[in-house]
LUMKE-363133 format. One record per residue (C-alpha): residue number from 1; x, y, z. Coordinates in steps of 0.5 Angstrom, whole numbers. Layout:
BEGIN
(node NUM, (X, Y, Z))
...
This chain:
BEGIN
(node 1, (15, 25, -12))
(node 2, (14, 19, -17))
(node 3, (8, 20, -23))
(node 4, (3, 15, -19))
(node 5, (3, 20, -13))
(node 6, (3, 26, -16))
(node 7, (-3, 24, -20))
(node 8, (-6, 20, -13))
(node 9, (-6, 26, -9))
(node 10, (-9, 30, -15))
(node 11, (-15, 25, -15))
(node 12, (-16, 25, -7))
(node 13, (-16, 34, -7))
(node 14, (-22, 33, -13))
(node 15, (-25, 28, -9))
(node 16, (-25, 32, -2))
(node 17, (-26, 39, -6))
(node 18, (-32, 36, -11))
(node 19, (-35, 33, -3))
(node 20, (-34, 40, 0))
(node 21, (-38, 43, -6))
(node 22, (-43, 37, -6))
(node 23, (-45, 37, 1))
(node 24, (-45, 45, 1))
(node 25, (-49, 45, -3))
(node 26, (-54, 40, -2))
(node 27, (-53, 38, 4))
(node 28, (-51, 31, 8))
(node 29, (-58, 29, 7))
(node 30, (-58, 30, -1))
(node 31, (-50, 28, -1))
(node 32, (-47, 21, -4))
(node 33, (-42, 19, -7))
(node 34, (-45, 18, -14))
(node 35, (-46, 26, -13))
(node 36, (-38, 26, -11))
(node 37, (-35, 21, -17))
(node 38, (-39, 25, -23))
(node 39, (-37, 33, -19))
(node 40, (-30, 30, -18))
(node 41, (-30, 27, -26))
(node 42, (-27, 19, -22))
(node 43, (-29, 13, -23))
(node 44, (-33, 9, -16))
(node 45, (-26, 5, -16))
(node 46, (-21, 12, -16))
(node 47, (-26, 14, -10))
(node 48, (-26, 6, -6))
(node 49, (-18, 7, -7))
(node 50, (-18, 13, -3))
(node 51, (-25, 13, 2))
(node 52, (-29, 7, 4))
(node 53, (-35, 12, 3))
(node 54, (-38, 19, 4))
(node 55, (-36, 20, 11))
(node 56, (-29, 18, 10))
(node 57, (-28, 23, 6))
(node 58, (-31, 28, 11))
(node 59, (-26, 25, 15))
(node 60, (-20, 27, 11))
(node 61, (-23, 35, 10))
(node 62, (-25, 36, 18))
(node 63, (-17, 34, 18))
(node 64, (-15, 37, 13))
(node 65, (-18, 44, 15))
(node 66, (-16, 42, 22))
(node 67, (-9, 43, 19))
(node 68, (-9, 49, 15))
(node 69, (-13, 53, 21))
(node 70, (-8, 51, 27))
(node 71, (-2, 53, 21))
(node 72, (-6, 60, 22))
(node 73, (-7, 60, 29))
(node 74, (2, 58, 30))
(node 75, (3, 64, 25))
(node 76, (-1, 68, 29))
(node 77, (2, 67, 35))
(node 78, (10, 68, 32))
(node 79, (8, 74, 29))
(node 80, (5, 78, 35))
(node 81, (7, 80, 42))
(node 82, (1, 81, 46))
(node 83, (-4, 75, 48))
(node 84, (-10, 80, 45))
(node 85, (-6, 82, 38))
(node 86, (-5, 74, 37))
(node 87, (-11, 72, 39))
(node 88, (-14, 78, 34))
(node 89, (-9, 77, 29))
(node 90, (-11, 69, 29))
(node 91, (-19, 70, 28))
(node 92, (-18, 75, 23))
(node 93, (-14, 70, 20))
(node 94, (-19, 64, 21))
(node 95, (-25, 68, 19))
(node 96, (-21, 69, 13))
(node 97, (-19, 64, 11))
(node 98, (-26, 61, 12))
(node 99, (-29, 67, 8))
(node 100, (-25, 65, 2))
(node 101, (-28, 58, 2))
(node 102, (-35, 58, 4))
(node 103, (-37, 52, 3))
(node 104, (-32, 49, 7))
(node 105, (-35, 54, 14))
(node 106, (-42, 52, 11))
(node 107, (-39, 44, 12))
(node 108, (-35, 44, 18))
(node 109, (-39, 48, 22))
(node 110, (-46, 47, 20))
(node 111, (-47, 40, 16))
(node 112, (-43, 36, 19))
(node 113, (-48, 37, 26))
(node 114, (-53, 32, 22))
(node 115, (-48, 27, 22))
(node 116, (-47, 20, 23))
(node 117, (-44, 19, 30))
(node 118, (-38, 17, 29))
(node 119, (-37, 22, 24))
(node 120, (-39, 27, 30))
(node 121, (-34, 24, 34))
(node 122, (-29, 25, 30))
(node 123, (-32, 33, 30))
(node 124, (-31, 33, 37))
(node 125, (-24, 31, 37))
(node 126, (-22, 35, 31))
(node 127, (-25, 41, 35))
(node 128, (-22, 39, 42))
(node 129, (-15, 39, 39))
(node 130, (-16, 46, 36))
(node 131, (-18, 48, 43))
(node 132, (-12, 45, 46))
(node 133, (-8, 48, 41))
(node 134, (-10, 55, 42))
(node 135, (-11, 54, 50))
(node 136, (-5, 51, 50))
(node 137, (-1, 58, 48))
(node 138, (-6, 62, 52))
(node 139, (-3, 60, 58))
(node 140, (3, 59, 56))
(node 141, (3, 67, 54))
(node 142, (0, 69, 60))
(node 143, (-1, 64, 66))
(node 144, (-7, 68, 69))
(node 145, (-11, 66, 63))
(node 146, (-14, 60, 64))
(node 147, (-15, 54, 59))
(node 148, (-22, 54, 61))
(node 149, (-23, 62, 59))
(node 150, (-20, 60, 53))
(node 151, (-24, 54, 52))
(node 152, (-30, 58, 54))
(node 153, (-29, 64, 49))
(node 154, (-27, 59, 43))
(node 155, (-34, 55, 44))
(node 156, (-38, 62, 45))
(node 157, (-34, 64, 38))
(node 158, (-37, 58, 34))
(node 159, (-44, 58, 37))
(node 160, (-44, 65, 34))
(node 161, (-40, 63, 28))
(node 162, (-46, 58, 27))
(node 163, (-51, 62, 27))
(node 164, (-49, 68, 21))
(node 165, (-47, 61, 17))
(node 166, (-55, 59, 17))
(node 167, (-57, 66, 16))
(node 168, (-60, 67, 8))
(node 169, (-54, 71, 5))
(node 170, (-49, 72, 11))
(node 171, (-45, 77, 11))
(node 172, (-38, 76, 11))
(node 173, (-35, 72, 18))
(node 174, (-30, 78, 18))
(node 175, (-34, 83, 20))
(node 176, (-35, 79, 27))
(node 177, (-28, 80, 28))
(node 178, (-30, 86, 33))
(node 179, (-35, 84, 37))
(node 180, (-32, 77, 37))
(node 181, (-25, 79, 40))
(node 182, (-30, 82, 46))
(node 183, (-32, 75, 48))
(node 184, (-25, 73, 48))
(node 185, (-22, 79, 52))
(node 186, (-29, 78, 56))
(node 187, (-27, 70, 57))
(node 188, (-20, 72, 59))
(node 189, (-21, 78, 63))
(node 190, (-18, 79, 71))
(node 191, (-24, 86, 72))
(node 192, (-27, 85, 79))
(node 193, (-32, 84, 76))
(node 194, (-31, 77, 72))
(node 195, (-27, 75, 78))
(node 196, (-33, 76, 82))
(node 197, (-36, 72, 78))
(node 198, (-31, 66, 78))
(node 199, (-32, 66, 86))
(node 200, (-39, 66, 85))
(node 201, (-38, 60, 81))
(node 202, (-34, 56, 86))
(node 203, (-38, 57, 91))
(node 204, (-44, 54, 87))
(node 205, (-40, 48, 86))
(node 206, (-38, 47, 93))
(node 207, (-45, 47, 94))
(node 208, (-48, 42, 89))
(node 209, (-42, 38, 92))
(node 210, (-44, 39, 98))
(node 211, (-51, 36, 95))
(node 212, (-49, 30, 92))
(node 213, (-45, 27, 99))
(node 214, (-52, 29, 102))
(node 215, (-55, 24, 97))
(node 216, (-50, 19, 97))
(node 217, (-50, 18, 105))
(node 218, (-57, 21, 106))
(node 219, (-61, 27, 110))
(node 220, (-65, 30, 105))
(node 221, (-63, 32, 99))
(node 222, (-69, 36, 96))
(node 223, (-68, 42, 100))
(node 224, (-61, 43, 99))
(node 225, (-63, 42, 91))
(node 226, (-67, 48, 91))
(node 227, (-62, 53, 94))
(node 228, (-57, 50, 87))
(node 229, (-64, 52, 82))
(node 230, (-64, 60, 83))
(node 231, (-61, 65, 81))
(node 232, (-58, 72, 85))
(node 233, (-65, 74, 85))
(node 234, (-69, 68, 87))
(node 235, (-72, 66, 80))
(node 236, (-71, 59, 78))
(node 237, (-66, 59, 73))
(node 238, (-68, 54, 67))
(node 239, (-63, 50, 63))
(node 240, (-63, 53, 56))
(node 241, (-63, 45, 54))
(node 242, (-70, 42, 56))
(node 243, (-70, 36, 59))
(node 244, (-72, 31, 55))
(node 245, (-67, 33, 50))
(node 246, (-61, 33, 55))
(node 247, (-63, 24, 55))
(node 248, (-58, 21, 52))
(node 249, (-64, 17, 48))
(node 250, (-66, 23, 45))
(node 251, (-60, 24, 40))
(node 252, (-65, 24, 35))
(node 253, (-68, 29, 36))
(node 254, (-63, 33, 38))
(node 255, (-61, 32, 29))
(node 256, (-67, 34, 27))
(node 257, (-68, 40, 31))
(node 258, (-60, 42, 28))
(node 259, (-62, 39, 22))
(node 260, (-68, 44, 21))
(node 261, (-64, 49, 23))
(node 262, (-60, 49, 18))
(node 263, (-65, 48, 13))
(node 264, (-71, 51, 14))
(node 265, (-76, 51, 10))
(node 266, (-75, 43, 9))
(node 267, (-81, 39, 9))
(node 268, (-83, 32, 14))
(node 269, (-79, 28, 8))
(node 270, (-73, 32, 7))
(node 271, (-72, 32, 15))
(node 272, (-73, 25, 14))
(node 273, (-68, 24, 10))
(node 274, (-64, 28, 13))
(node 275, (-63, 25, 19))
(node 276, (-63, 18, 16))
(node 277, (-71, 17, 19))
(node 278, (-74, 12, 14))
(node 279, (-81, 11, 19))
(node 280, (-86, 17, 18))
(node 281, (-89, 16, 25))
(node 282, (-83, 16, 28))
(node 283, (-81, 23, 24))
(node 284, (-88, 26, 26))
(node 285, (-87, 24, 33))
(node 286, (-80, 28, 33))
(node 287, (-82, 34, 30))
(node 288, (-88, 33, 34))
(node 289, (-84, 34, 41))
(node 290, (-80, 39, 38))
(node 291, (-86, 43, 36))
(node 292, (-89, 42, 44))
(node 293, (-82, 44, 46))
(node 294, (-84, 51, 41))
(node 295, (-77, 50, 39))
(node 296, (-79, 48, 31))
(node 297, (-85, 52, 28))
(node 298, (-90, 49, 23))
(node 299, (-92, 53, 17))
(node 300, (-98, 49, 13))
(node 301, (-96, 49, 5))
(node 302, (-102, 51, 0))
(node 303, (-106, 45, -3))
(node 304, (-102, 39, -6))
(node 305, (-95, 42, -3))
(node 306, (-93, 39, 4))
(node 307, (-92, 43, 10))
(node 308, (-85, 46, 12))
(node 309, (-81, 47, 18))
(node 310, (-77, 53, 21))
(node 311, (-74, 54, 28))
(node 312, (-76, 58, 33))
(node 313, (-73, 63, 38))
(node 314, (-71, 58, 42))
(node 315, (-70, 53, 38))
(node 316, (-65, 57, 37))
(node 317, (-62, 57, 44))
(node 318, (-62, 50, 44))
(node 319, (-59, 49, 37))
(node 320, (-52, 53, 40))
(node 321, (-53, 50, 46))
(node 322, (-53, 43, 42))
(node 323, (-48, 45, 37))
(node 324, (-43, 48, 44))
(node 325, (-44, 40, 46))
(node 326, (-43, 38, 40))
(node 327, (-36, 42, 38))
C-alpha cells in the first residue's frame, strides 16, 4: 500500500472512530460534523474527501460493524458442531465484542433508531443481511430450523439487547448471554408444545385469508373479523402498536417516542432537535399524543427549568415493538 492510502485509511478510521464516540456521547441530536472534525483532529476538506456529511459516515460505521459481527458469527460457526454451541459461541462472541466498545452498541442499536430515513433504510439492510447470514447457516445445520425462527429469535435478541443499552449504567451485554440463548433455543425448538403453536398460527392465518377474499368479493366481513380479534380465551387481543402509530404518516411520532426513550429526561427543545422538529407546535402536538397514548410521561421542572420527558411502561412496549420494525 502506497504512503497516501496508508495515511487515507488512517484518516477515515479517526474520522469513523471520533463519530462513534461523538454520537455516542452526545447523541444524533447533539451530533455534527464540526464535532467529528475537532475529535478526529481533520480538517472539514479531510472529512468531504471521505463522507459527504454526518450520515455517510454512519453509513460506513454500520458496514464497518456489519463486517466485523458477521466475521464473529462465521468463526463461530466453523469452530462448532452443534446449532445450539455455534448459535451460543456466536452471541457470546457479539455481545463481546459489543462489550468491548460500548459506543459503538450504544450507536448501532440505539441512536441510529432517531435517524434520517434514509439512514434507517440503510439500518434495515445492514440488519436483513445479518439476519440472512445467521438464518442462512441455521438452516443449512439443521433443516427443521426454520429462517423464520432464526429471524424471529434474532429480533427478540435486539429488542432485549436494546433495552439494557438505554438502562443508566447497564451491566455488561455478556451477562444476557444465558437467558438469551433461552429465546434462540425457544424460537428454534420442535417441543409439542411450540409446534401447537405453529398450527395455531396456520390456522389463524387461514383464517384472515379467508377474511380478506370475503372483503375482496363481498358477504360481510365484519363477523369474520371478529373471530381474528380473540385470544384462546375470547379476550380482545390488542396491538402492542396503537393505531395511530401504525399509520405510515405518524413516522414522526414514531421518532419522538424512540428519541425519548433513549434519552429520557430530555426537554421539549432537546427532543425537537433530536428529531429534527423546528415548530414548537407541532413537537407539543407530538408529545401530546404520546402523552395521551400514556406511552411518555411528563415530569414538571422547578421554577425557570423546562419540563422534561421519560417513557412509560408501555411506551416501552412500543418502542421494542418499533425498534423490531425498524431492525
Amino acid at each position: 500500500m502506497l504512503v497516501a492510502d496508508m495515511e487515507s485509511a488512517r484518516q477515515r478510521a479517526r474520522i469513523l472512530d471520533a463519530t462513534i464516540v461523538v454520537v455516542a456521547q452526545r447523541g444524533l441530536a447533539g451530533a455534527s460534523v464540526a464535532n467529528v472534525i475537532a475529535r478526529a483532529r481533520v480538517s472539514r476538506r479531510t472529512f468531504n474527501a471521505h463522507f459527504k456529511d454526518l450520515d455517510g459516515a454512519l453509513v460506513a460505521v454500520i458496514d464497518d460493524a456489519l463486517a466485523q459481527v458477521s466475521e464473529i458469527v462465521r468463526d463461530a460457526f466453523a469452530a462448532e458442531r452443534s446449532w445450539r454451541g455455534r448459535m451460543r459461541t456466536s452471541l457470546a462472541g457479539v455481545l463481546h465484542f459489543f462489550d468491548r466498545r460500548p459506543e459503538l452498541a450504544r450507536v448501532l442499536l440505539v441512536e441510529t433508531l432517531t435517524g434520517s430515513p434514509a439512514l434507517l433504510q440503510h439500518r434495515r439492510e445492514a440488519v436483513s443481511s445479518f439476519r440472512n447470514l445467521v438464518a442462512g447457516m441455521v438452516t443449512n445445520d439443521a433443516a427443521r430450523h426454520s429462517p423464520l425462527a432464526a429471524e424471529g429469535g434474532l429480533a427478540s435478541v435486539m429488542g432485549v439487547v436494546y433495552t439494557r443499552l438505554i438502562e443508566d449504567e447497564p451491566p455488561p451485554l455478556i451477562s444476557l448471554l444465558g437467558p438469551l440463548m433461552g429465546i434462540l433455543v425457544a424460537a428454534g425448538s420442535d417441543q409439542p408444545d411450540v409446534s401447537a403453536e405453529v398450527s395455531r398460527g396456520d390456522d389463524l392465518a387461514q383464517s384472515v385469508e379467508r377474511a380478506q377474499s370475503v372483503e375482496r368479493y363481498g358477504g360481510e366481513p365484519a363477523a369474520s373479523h371478529r373471530a381474528l380479534d380473540t385470544t384462546d380465551d375470547g379476550d380482545l387481543d390488542d396491538d402492542v402498536v396503537p393505531r395511530s402509530l401504525r399509520d405510515p404518516r405518524s413516522f414522526r411520532a414514531r421518532q419522538c417516542l424512540l428519541y425519548v426513550l433513549a434519552h429520557p429526561g430530555s426537554s421539549n427543545r432537546q427532543i425537537g432537535d433530536g428529531i429534527g422538529v423546528v415548530h414548537r407546535g407541532q413537537l407539543s402536538a407530538l408529545l401530546s399524543t404520546l402523552h395521551r397514548l400514556e406511552l411518555v410521561a411528563k415530569q414538571a421542572g422547578p421554577p425557570g427549568r423546562p419540563n422534561s420527558w421519560s417513557g412509560t411502561h408501555d411506551g416501552r412496549s412500543v418502542a421494542r415493538t418499533l425498534r423490531d420494525g425498524l431492525a
